[in-house]
C-alpha positions as a Markdown table, in Angstrom:
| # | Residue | x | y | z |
|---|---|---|---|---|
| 1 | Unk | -15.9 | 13.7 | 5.7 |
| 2 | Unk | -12.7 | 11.7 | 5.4 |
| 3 | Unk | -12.8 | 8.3 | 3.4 |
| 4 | Unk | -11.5 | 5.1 | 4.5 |
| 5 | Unk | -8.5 | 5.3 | 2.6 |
| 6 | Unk | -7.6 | 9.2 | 4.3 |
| 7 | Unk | -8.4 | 7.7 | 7.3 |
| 8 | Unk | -6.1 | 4.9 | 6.6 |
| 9 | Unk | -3.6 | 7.6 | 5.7 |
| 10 | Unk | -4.2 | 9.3 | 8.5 |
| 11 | Unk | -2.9 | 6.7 | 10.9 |
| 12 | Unk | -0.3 | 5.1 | 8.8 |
| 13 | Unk | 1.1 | 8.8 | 8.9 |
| 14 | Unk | 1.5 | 9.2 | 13.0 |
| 15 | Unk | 3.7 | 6.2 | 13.0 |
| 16 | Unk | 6.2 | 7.0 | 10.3 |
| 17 | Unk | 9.5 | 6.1 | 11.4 |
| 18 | Unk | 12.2 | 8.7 | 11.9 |
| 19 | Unk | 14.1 | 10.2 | 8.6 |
| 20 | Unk | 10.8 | 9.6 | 6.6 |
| 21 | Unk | 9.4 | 12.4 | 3.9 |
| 22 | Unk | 5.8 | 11.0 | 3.0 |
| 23 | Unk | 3.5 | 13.0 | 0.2 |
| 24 | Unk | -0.1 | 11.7 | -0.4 |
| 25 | Unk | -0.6 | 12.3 | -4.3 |
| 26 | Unk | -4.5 | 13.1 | -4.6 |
| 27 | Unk | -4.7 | 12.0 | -8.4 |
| 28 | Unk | -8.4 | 12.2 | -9.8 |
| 29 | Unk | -7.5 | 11.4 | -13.1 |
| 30 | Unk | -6.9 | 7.6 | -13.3 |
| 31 | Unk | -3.4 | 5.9 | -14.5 |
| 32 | Unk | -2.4 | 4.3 | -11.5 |
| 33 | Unk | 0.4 | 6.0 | -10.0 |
| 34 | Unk | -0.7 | 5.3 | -5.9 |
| 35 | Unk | -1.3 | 7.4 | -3.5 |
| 36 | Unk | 1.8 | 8.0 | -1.3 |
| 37 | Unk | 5.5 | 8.7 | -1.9 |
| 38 | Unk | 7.6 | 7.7 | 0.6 |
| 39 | Unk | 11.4 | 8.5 | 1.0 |
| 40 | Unk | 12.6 | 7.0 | 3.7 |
| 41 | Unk | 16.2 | 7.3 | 4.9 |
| 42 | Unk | 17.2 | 8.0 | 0.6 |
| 43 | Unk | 15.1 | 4.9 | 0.0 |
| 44 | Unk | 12.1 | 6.0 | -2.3 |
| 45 | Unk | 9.0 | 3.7 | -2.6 |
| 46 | Unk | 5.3 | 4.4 | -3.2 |
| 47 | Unk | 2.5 | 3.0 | -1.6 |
| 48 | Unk | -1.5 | 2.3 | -2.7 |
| 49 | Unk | -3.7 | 2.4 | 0.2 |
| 50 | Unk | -6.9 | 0.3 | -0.3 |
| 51 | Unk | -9.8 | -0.8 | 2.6 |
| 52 | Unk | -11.8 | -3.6 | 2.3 |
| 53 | Unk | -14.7 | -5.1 | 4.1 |
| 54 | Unk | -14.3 | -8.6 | 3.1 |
| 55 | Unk | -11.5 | -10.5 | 1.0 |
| 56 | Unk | -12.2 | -8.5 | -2.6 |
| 57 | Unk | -10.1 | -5.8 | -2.7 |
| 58 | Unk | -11.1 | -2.9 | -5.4 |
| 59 | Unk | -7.9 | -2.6 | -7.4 |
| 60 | Unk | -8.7 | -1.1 | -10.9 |
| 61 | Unk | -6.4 | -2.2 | -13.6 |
| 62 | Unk | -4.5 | 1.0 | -14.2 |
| 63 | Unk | -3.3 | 0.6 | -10.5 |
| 64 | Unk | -1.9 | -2.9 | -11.2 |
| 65 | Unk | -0.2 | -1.6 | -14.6 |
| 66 | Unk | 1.8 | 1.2 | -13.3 |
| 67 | Unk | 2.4 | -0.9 | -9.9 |
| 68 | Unk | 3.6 | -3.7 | -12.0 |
| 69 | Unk | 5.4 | -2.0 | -14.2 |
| 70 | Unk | 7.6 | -0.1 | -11.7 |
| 71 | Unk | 8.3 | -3.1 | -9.9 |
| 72 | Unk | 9.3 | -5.0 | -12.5 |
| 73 | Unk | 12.3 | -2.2 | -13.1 |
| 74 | Unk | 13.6 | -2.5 | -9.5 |
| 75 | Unk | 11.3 | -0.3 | -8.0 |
| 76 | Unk | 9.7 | -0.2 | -4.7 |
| 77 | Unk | 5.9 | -0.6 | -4.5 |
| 78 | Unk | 3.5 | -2.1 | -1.9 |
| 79 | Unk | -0.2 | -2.5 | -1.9 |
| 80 | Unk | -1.1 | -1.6 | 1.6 |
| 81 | Unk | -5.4 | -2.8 | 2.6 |
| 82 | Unk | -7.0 | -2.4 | 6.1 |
| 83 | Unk | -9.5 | -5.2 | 6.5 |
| 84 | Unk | -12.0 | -2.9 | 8.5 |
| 85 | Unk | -13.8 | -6.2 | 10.2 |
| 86 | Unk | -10.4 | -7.6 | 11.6 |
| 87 | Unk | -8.3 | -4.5 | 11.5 |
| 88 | Unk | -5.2 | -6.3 | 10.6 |
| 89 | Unk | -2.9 | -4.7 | 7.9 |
| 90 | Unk | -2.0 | -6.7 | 5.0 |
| 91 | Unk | 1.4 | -5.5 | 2.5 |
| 92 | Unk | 1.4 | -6.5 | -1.1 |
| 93 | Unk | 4.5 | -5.9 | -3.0 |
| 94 | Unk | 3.6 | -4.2 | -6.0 |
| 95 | Unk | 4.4 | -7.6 | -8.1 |
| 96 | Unk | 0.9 | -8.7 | -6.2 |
| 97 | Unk | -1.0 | -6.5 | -7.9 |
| 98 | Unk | -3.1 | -8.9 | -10.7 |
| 99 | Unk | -3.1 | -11.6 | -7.9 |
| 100 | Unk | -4.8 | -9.1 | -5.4 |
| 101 | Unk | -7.3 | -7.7 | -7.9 |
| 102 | Unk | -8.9 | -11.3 | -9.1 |
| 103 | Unk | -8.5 | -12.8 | -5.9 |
| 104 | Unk | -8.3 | -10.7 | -2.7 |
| 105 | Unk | -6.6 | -10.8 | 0.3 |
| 106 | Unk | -6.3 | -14.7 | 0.2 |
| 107 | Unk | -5.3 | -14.9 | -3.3 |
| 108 | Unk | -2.1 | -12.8 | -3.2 |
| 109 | Unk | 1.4 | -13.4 | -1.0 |
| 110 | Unk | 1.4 | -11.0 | 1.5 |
| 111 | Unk | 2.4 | -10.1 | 5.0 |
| 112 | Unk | -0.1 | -9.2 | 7.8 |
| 113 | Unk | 0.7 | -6.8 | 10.7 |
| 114 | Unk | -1.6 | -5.7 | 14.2 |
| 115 | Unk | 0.2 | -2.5 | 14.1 |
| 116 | Unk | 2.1 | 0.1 | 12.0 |
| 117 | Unk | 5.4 | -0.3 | 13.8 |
| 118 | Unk | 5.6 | -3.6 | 12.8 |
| 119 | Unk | 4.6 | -2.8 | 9.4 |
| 120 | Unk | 7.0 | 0.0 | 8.8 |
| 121 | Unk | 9.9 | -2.4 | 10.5 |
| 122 | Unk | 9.1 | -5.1 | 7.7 |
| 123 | Unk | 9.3 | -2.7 | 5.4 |
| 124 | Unk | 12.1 | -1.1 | 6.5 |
| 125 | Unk | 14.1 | -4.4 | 6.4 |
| 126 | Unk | 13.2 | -4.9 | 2.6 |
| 127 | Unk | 16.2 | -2.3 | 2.0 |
């Protein structure tokens, strides 16, 4: 049975915009690096999918390292978390990462979105 997180995946996947190359990284082994690869239009970025039931969000440590860490050397990042009660989507830029992990989805500056188009336009406008 598929997690919440491949589920997540699974619809953030049917709405990638045109010109998109996405690979999900199943890494078992810890160190951060998220989950999904994204080269969209030559623009590269990765992307940590996370699902939470109430304002905590689980992000371990290593995640907000290496999401730091590539961020902080011009890289694109984003923390994207499904709150399963509302279903709205919130985006993190990886730069959110310690904010995210000690206080949640109220604690860190983020964007919301009702539906992946919307999401993938915001992000799409970053460039």
């Amino acid at each position: 049975m598929a997690g919440p997180e491949a589920n997540l995946w699974a619809a953030a996947r049917k709405s990638l915009p045109p010109k998109t190359f996405a690979t999900r990284i199943e890494n078992k082994h810890g160190g951060g690096v998220p989950d999904v690869h994204i080269v969209w239009d030559g623009k590269p970025f990765w992307i940590e999918l996370k699902v939470c039931k109430h304002n905590a969000v689980a992000v371990r440590p290593e995640q907000v390292a290496w999401n730091t860490a590539y961020w902080a050397r011009g890289g694109r990042t984003y923390y994207l978390v499904k709150h399963s009660g509302t279903k709205v989507l919130h985006l993190f830029e990886g730069s959110q990462g310690a904010a995210l992990a000690l206080s949640g989805l109220s604690g860190a500056d983020g964007h919301e979105f009702r539906t992946f188009p919307a999401l993938w336009e915001h992000i799409g406008a970053r460039f």
